[in-house]
N, C-alpha and C positions, 0 to 999 in steps of 0.2 A: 685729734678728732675735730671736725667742722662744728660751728655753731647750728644748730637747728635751724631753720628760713620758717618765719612765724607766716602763715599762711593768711589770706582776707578773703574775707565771706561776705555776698552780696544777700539782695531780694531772693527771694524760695522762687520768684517767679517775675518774669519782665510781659509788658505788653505796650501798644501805640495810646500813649495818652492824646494825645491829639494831630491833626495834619492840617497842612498851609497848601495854596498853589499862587504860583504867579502865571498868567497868559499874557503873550507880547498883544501890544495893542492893534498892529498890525496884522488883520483879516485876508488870506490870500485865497479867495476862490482858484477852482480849478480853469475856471476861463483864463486866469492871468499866468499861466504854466503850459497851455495845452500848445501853441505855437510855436517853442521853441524845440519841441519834442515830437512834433506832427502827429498831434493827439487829439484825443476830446472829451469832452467832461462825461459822456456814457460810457468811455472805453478806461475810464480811471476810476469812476465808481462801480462799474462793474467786475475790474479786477483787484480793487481793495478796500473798498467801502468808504472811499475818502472823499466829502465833500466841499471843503476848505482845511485850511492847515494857517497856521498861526507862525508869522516871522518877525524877529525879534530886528527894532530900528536902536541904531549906534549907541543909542543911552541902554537900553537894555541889555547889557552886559552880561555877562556869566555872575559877577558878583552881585548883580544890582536884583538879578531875577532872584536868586540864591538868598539872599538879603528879605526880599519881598516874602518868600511863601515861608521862611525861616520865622518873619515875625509873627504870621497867621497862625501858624502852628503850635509858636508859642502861646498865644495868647489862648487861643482853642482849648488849650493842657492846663492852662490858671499858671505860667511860671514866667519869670521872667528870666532873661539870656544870663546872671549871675549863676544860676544854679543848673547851669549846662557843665559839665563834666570836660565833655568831646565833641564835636565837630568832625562828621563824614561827611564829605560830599561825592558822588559819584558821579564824575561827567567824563565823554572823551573827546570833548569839543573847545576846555580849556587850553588856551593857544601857547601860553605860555609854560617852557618848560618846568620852570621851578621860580618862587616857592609854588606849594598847592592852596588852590583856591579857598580850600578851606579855613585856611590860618588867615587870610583876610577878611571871611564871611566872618568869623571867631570875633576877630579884633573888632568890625565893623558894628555887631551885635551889642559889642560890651560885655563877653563873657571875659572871665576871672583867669586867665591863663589856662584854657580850657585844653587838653591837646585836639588836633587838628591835622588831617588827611585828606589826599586823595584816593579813592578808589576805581580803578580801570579797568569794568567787567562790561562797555559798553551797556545792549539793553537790559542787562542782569544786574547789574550797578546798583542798584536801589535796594533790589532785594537781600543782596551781597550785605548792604550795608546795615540793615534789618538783622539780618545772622548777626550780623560781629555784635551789632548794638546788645540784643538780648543777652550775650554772652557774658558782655564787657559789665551790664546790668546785675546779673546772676552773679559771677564769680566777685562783685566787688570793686571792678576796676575802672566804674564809673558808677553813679546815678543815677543821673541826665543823660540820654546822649543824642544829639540832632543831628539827623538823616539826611540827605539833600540828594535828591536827583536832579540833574540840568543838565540842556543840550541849548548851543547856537547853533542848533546842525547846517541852516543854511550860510553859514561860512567855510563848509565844506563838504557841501552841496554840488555837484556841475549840474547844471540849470539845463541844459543840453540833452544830458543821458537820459533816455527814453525810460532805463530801466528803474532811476533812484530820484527822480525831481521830481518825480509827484510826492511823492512816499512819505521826505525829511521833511521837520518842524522844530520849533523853539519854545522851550519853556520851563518852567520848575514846580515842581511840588518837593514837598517838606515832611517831617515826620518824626513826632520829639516822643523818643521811648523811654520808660523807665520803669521801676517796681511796680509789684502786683501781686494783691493776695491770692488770685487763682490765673489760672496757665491764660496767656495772651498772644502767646510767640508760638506759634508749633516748629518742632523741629524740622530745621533745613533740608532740603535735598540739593543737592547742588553737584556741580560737575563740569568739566570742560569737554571739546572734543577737537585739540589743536590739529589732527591730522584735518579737519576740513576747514582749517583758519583760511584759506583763500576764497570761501564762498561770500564771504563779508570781511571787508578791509578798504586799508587806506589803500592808495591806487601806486603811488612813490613814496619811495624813502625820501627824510629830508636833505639826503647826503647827493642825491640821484637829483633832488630840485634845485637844491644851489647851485647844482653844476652844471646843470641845464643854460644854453644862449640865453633864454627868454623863462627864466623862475618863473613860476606859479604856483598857486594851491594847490598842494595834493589832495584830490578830492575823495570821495568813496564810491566805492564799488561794491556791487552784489550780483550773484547770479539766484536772482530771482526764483526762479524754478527749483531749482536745488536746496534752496533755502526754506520754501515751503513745501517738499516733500519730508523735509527732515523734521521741521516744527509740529507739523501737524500732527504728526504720527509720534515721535521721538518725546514730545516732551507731554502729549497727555499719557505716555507712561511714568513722567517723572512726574506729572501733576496729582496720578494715582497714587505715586508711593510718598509724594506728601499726605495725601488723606489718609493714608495707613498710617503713616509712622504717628500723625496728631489724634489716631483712632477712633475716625469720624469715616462715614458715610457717605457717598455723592449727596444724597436723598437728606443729608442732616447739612448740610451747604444751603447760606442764603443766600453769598453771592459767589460768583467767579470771577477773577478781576487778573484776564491775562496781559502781559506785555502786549499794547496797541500795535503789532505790526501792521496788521494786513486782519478782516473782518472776515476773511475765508477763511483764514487760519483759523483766527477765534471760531467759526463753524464749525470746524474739521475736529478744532480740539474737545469742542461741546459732543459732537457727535459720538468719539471715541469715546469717551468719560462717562457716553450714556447719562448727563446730567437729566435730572426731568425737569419739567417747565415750569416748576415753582423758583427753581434758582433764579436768581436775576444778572445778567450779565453784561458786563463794564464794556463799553460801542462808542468812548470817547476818540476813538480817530476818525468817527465820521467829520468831528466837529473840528480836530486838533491835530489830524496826521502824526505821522510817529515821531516822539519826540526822543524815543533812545531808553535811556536812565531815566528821564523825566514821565515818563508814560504812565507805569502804575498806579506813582503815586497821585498824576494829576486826572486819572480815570476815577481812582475812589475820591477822589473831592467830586468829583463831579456826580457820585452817585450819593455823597451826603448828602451835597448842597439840594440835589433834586430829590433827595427822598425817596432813593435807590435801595439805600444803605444803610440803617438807621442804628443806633449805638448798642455796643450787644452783640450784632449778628455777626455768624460767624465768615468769613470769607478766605475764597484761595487766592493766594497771590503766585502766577508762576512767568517766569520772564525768561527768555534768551534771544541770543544777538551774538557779535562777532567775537571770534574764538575758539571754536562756538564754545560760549559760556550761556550759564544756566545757572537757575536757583529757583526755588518753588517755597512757601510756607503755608501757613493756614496761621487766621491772624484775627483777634476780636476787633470789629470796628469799634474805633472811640467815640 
């Protein structure tokens, strides 16, 4: 007969002790986009709410931005990077096949042999990484654990496509979870739906670019239309059945804080969800364009820092992007 496996018991309850953001210092108006795509900055905010977008110059690296809103967050929580557990990071714009960027954000930190991942749920990535954290918190199998959403998406951008160069942007936010005497996390809703993985993807395999005369970046592609019939409709059902399952209310929501696609979307989804106009709702891509993974998290700094958001309240977070992957929770601001 087998030895018994002695089981390990976390926190009764996980929640976001505090959150980082890094923005690249380079400012891109829509004027400096609209010529190569035979556009105009009325016909790009009127179809996505987007008034500049944020790209990251050579020093701002995946690790560097990663690094940045990593220590914010820290510090926001009162911990310093020894007493991190684990390292998520969720990007799809790290270039390098392996290692994952996380075991150098780990090392770069100074945490204590932390474990360390990547996570590849594109703009669901963040939230992805929120699920696992709270888990890994509850059951024992971590602490600590630091979140990271980050995109360089303009390195695989084409600057050309009428449909996707306004849209992509650069950046990182952060998000260091752990124990909690009452509930912080609500449980996940999440899901894929790989039969329409061709509405959003990479354009070439890398096997299709090497072997190309003239290699280049495979860049990203969207069929725009299709992608916001599906969001708009498809996931304020999932953003519902996270309010169910955390058994809250539209009307007991302080904020809503969905994936920065596209600010029709975010309408479409406020509309369906029947929120009422007490909720306050996360409009960082007017300022920031879509940064993928990095969106969520750097929408709720932005409604701390401005006083959007304030510590306590309760907020939805729901995201989806290529895959189509998804994931929703309901989450206490720290």
């Amino acid at each position: 007969m087998g030895a018994r496996i002695q089981a390990t018991t976390g926190a009764e309850h996980a929640r976001i002790l505090g959150i980082g953001a890094y923005r690249p210092r380079r400012v891109v108006p829509n004027s400096e986009v609209v010529e190569a795509i035979d556009s105009s900055d009325e016909w790009i905010q009127q179809r996505s709410g987007i008034k500049q977008r944020r790209f990251a110059s050579d020093d701002e690296t995946i690790q560097m931005m990663s690094v940045a809103a990593a220590r914010q967050a820290l510090e926001r929580a009162g911990l310093d990077a020894g007493q991190v557990d684990c390292v998520v990071v969720a990007t799809v714009s790290h270039l390098m096949q392996t290692p994952a960027v996380a075991t150098l954000v780990a090392h770069e930190l100074g945490t204590d042999q932390a474990a360390a991942f990547d996570v590849s749920a594109a703009c669901a990535g963040f939230c992805h990484g929120v699920a696992m954290a709270a888990d890994f918190v509850r059951t024992g199998s971590a602490r600590h654990v630091l979140v990271v959403g980050v995109e360089r998406l303009s390195d695989i951008t084409d600057m050309t496509d009428r449909g996707t160069a306004f849209i992509f942007a650069d950046g990182a936010g952060a998000a260091v979870v752990g124990p909690s005497d009452e509930p912080g996390i609500g449980p996940v809703v999440w899901g894929s739906d790989g039969e329409q993985s061709d509405l959003i993807r990479s354009r070439h395999d890398w096997r299709d670019v090497l072997a190309a005369a003239e290699p280049a970046m495979p860049h990203l592609t969207m069929q725009g239309s299709a992608v916001f019939r599906w969001a708009s409709f498809a996931m304020a059902k999932v953003a519902q059945e996270a309010l169910d399952r955390a058994g809250i209310t539209a009307d007991q929501l302080d904020c809503f804080v969905p994936h920065q696609a596209n600010m029709r979307i975010t309408d479409a989804m406020a509309r369906s969800m029947k929120l009422p106009p007490t909720v306050r709702i996360a409009r960082d891509i007017a300022e920031q364009g879509n940064t993928s993974a990095a969106s969520i998290p750097l929408a709720l700094d932005r409604m701390v820092t401005e006083g959007d958001a304030r510590s306590g309240d309760t907020a939805l977070l729901v995201a989806f992007g290529a895959g189509l992957a998804y994931a929703a929770q309901v989450v206490v601001v720290p």
